[in-house]
C-alpha positions in Angstrom: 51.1 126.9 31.7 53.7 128.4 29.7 57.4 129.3 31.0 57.1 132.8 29.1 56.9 135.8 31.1 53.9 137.9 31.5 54.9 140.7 29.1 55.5 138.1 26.3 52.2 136.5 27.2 50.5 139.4 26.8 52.4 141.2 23.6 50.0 142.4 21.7 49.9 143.0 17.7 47.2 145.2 16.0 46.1 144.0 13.2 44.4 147.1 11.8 41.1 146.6 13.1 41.9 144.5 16.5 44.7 143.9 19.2 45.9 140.2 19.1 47.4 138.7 21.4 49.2 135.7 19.7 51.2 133.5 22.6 47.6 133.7 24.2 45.7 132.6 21.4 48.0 129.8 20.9 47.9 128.5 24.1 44.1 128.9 23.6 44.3 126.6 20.3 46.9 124.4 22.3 44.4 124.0 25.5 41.4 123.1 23.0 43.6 120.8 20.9 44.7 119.2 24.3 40.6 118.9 26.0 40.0 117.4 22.7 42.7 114.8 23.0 41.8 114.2 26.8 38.4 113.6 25.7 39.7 111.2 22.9 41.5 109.2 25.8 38.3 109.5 27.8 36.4 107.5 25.7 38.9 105.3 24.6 39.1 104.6 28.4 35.6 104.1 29.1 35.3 101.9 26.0 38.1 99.9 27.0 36.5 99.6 31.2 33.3 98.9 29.3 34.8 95.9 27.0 36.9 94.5 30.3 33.3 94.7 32.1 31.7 92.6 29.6 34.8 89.9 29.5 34.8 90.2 33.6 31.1 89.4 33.1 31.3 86.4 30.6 34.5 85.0 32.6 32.1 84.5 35.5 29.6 83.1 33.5 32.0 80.7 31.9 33.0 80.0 35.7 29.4 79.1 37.0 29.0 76.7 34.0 31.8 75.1 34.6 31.5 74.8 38.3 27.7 73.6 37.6 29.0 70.9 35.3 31.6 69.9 37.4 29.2 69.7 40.5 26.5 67.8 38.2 29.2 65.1 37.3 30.2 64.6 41.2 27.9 62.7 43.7 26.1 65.3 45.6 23.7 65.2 49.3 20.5 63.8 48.6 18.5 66.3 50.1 19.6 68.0 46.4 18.7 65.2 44.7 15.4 66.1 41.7 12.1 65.5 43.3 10.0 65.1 39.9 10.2 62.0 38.4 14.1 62.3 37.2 16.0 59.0 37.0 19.3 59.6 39.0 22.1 57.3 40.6 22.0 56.9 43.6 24.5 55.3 46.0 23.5 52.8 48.7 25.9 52.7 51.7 24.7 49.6 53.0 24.7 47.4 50.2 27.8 49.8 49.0 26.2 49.5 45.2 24.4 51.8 43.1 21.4 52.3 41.7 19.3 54.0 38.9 16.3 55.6 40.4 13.3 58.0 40.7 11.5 60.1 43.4 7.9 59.0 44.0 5.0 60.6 45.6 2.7 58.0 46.2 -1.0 59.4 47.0 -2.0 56.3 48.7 -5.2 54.0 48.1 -7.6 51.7 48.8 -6.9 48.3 48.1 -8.0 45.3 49.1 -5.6 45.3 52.1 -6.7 48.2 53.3 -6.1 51.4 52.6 -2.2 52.1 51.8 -1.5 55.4 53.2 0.5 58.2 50.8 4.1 58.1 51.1 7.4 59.2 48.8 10.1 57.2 48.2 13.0 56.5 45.8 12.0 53.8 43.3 14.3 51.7 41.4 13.2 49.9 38.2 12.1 47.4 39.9 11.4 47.2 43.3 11.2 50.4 45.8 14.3 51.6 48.0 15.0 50.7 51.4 13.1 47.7 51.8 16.5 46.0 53.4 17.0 49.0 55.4 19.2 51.1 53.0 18.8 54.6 52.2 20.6 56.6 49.7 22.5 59.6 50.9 24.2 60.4 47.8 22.8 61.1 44.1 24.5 62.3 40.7 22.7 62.8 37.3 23.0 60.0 34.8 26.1 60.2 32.3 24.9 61.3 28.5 24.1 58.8 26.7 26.7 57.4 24.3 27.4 58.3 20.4 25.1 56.6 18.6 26.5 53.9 16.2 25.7 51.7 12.9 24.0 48.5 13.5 26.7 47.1 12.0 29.6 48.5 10.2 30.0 50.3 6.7 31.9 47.7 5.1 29.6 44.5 6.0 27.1 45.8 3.1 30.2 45.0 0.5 30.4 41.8 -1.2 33.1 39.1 -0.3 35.2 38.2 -3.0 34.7 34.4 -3.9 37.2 32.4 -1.8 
């Protein structure tokens, strides 16, 4: 509020028609002039929380990205490993090597053997895992594949110069 004492608050001027009671009406303009500047800030202020929000929010989504493609180029617990038909590496302690291989779900048949009961194993390109007691523990996704390049350069379609 104003420093002003109450009878200069409330001096009053008539106007011919009407009292008027300028400090007052002042401070009434300055009030609503000062609301209205509050309000400004306000909104500029809830703006600005919303914009930090949305950057707190894409931050943590940049986060989880990362972390997932950090995690998906690490060697991770088998029991995460892809169960449908994925080729993964896989790490084999016993024979300490690795190898490129997929999950198999095997529904069993008959054969002339016998019947071959259903089982699921990790399958290798060419033979099935574990047959010399090894069993992976540990599994990452394959690298991408490399750039693709020319069969052979640019330049080999130029002619030589005669020698």
């Amino acid at each position: 509020m104003s420093d002003m004492p109450i009878e200069l608050l409330a001096a009053r001027e008539w106007n011919g028609t009407k009292w008027h009671y300028p400090n007052i009406e002042r401070m009434v303009e300055e009030n609503k002039r000062l609301r209205a500047e509050l309000a400004a800030h306000v909104n500029e202020n809830e703006a600005l929380g919303k914009q930090q929000g949305e950057f707190i929010e894409t931050i943590v989504k940049l986060e989880k990205q990362r972390d997932e493609a950090l995690q998906a180029k690490s060697w991770q617990p088998i029991e995460t490993a892809p169960r449908d038909g994925t080729y993964v590496l896989l790490w084999d302690d016993v024979n300490e090597c690795v190898y490129s291989a997929c999950w198999v779900e095997d529904p069993g048949m008959n054969s002339p053997n016998g019947y071959e009961p259903a089982s699921s194993y990790w399958a290798t390109d060419h033979l099935g895992w574990g047959n010399d007691g090894s069993n992976p523990r540990w599994w990452m996704p394959h690298p991408e594949d490399p750039p693709h390049t020319p069969e052979k350069p640019d330049n080999m379609n130029e002619e030589k110069p005669d020698a």
